[in-house]
C-alpha positions, 0 to 999 in steps of 0.5 A: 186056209190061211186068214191073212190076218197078222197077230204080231210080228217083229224082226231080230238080229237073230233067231236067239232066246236072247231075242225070241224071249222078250218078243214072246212075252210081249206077245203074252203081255198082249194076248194072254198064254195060247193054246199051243204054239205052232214052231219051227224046230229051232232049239232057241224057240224051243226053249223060250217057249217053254220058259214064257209058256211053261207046259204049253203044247208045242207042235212041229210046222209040217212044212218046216220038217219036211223041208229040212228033212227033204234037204238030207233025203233028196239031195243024197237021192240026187247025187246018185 
């Protein structure tokens, strides 16, 4: 169930490390290190959560694998 609460939020020109970076370490600067980190399976999340939360546990958004997944999977299926 969804809260509807919003911790942080912030809009950057791109989904780079360049960009994802400064707005996770403002983030831990605020909250202190999460317990995990709940991500899509952009490799520039990937790799700045790593160097601002080295070792944190990462886990995969369902919904966002299953949906780049479902593009490769459904679009073969409906172009049968």
């Amino acid at each position: 169930e969804l809260t509807g609460i919003t911790m942080d939020a912030t809009i950057i020109p791109s989904e780079s490390s360049e960009y994802i970076t400064p707005f996770l370490k403002e983030i831990k600067n605020v909250f202190g290190d999460p317990v995990s980190v709940l991500r899509d399976m952009e490799i520039a999340i990937k790799e700045s959560v790593s160097a601002v939360f080295p070792g944190i546990l990462q886990l995969i958004c369902h919904y966002h694998f299953v949906k780049a997944l479902g593009k490769d999977v459904f679009s073969s299926y409906l172009d049968l």
